[in-house]
C-alpha positions in Angstrom: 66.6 188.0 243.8 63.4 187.7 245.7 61.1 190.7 246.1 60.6 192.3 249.4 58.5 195.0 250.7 58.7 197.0 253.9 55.4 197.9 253.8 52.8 196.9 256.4 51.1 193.6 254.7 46.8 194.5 254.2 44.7 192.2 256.4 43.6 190.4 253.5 45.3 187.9 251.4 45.5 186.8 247.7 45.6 183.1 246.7 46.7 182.7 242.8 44.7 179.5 242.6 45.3 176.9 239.3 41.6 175.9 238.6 43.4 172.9 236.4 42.0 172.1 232.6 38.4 172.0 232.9 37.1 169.3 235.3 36.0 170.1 238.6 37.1 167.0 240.2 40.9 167.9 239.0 41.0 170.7 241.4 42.9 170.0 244.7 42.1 169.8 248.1 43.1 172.7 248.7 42.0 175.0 245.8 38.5 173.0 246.3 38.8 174.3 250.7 39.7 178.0 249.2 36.9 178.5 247.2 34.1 177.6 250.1 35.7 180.6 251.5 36.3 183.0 249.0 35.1 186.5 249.6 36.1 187.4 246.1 37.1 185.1 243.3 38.9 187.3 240.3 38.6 184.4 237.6 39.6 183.8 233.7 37.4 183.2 231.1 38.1 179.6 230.5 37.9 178.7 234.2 34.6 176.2 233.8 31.0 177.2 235.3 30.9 174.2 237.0 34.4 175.0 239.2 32.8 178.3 240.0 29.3 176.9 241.5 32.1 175.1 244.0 32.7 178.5 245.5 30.6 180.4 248.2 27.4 181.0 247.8 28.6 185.0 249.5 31.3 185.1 247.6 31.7 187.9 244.7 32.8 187.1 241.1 35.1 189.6 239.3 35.5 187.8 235.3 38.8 189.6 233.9 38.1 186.9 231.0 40.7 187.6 227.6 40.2 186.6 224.3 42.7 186.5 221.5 43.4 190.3 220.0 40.7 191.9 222.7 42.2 191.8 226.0 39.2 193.5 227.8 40.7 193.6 231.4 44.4 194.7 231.3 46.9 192.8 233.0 48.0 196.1 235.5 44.5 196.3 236.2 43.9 192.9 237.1 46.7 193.1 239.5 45.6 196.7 241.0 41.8 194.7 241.5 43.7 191.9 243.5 45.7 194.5 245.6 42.5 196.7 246.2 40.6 194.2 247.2 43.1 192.2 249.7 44.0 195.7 251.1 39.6 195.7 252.3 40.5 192.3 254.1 39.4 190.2 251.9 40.5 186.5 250.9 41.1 186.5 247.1 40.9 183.9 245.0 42.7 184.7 241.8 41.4 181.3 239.8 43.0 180.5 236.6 42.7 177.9 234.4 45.2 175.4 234.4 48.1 176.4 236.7 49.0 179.7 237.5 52.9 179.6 236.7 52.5 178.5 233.3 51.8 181.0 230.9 49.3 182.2 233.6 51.0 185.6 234.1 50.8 184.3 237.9 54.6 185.4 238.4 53.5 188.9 237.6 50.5 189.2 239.9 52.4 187.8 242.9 55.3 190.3 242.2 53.2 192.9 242.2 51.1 192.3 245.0 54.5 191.5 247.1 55.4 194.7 246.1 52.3 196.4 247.4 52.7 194.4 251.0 50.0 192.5 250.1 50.1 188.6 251.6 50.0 186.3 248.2 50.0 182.5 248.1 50.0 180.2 245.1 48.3 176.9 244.9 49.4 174.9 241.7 47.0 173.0 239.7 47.3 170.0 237.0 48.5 172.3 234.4 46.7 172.3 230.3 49.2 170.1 229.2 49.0 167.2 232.1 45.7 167.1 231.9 44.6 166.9 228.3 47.5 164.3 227.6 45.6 162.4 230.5 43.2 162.2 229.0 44.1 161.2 225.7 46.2 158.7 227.8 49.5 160.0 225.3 52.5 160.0 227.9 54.4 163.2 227.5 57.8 161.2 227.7 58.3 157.7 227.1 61.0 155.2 227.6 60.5 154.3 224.2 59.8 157.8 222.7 60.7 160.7 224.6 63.0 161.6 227.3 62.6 165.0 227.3 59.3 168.1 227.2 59.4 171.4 226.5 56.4 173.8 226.6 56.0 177.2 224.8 53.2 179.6 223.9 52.1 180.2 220.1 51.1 183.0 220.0 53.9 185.2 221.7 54.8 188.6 219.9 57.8 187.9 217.9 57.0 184.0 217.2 59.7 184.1 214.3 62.3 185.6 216.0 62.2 182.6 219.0 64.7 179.8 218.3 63.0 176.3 219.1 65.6 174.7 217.5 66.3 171.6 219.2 62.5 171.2 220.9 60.8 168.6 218.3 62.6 166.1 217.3 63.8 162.2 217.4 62.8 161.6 221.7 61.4 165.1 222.1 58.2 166.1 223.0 57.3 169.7 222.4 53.5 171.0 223.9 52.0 174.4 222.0 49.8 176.2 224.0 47.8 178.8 222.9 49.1 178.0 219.1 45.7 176.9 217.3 44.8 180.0 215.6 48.9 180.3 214.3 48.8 176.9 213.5 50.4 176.7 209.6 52.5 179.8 211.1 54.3 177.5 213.7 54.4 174.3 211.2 56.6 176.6 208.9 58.2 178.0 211.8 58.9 174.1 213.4 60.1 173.0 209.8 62.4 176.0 209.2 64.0 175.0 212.5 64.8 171.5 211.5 62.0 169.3 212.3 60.9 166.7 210.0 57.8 166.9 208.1 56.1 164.0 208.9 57.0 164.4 212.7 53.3 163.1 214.2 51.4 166.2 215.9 48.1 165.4 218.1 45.7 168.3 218.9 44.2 168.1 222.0 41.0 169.7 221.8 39.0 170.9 225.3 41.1 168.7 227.2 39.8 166.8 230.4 35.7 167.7 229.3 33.1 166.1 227.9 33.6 167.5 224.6 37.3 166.6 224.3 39.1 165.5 221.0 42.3 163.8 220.2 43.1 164.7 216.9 46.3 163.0 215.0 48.0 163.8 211.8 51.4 165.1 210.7 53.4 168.1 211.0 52.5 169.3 207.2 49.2 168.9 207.5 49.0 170.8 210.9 47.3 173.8 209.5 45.1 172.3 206.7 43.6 169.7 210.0 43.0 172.5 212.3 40.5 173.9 209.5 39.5 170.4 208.4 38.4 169.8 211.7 37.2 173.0 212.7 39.6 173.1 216.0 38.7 175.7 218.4 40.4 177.1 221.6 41.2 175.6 224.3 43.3 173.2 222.3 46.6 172.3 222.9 49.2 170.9 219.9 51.7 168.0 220.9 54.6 167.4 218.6 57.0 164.6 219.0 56.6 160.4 218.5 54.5 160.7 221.6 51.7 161.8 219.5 51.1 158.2 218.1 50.3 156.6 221.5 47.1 157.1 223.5 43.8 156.0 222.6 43.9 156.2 219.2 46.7 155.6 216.7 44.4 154.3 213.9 43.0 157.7 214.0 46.5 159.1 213.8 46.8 156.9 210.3 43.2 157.9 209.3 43.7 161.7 209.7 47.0 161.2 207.6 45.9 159.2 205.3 42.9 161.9 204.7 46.0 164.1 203.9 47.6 162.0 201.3 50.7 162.1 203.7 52.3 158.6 204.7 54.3 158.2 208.0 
């Protein structure tokens, strides 16, 4: 059921703004409009430098930027700053990387501030997962390969206790986010739940910038590539047949063969 709020709404108003994956030029119309008139921009750590010099010159940056194990801002008190601030009158732009609905916490913020009688919009953007397979040019789902796409986070409290049975497999696609750094923890966690060994696996690496990688190997040697290779967040993992089309399947067969594993 929808929350509703009998309070007064604040003259201000908070848009919960997806900055998309990286590129400037992947950022709607609309997000793009909001920005020029900003009068406060509450943005994550991986929204780029380059989508924030697109905002008003008057506007005033708040960075509640998390890394992994040292959440520095606190999600209450991120939404508390958005409240405060659109209760003063002012538009804010709550930017986040990718699109706010997914794994953005954006259902959280626009509860609260709904709660608080505070006007909150979102504006969707071209979500991690769009935009780094873009890129790559690997279709999420394919006639020939995939029929289906499911998206989970890797790095969730309680990762073994979650049933993803079912999500990789024969014309599945399943997208990690946020599963890098518990990379041989979700192989042994994927095989355990009945996918194959030698299911292909991509990791898209700083998707839709100018230092992207497309990295391709198999499901075994998920963990030993991510050290190989040195992979560091943003990366994204993509597990299904899926992985072996884009602009590189010879590198798919060169990281495997590097393995000593044999599709």
């Amino acid at each position: 059921m929808e929350k509703t709020s009998n309070r007064t709404p604040a003259a201000g108003k908070v848009y919960l703004v997806g900055a998309g994956p990286g590129d400037p030029e992947l950022l709607t119309l609309k997000a793009a409009r909001l920005l020029e008139r900003a009068d406060v921009i509450v943005h994550d750590g991986l929204v780029s430098q380059d989508i924030l010099d697109l905002a008003s010159p008057t506007a005033r940056y708040i960075s509640v930027a998390k890394k992994r194990s040292l959440h520095s801002v606190a999600q209450d008190q991120i939404n508390t700053i958005l409240i405060e601030e659109a209760g003063k009158g002012h538009l804010v732009v709550r930017l986040k990387g990718g699109d706010p609905f997914i794994f953005g916490r954006g259902g959280e913020e626009a509860d609260d501030c709904v709660a608080a009688g505070v006007a909150v919009e979102v504006v969707p953007g071209i979500s991690a997962a769009l935009g780094c397979a873009a890129q790559a040019r690997m279709p999420l789902t394919h006639r020939d390969a995939s029929s289906a796409v499911s998206f989970v986070a890797g790095q969730c409290k309680g990762l073994s206790d979650q049933n993803w049975s079912g999500l990789a497999g024969k014309g599945r696609t399943l997208v990690i986010y946020m599963g890098v750094a518990n990379a041989e923890a979700i192989v042994e966690k994927l095989i355990a739940d009945g996918a194959a060994p030698d299911l292909p696996v991509a990791v898209l690496e700083n998707g839709t910038r100018s230092d992207f990688r497309a990295l391709r190997t198999l499901l075994t040697d998920l963990g030993d590539m991510v050290r190989r290779e040195n992979v560091k967040s943003p990366a994204l993992l993509v597990v299904g047949e899926v992985a072996r089309y884009g602009d590189a399947d010879d590198k798919f067969r060169e990281f495997a063969t590097m393995a000593g594993v044999v599709a």
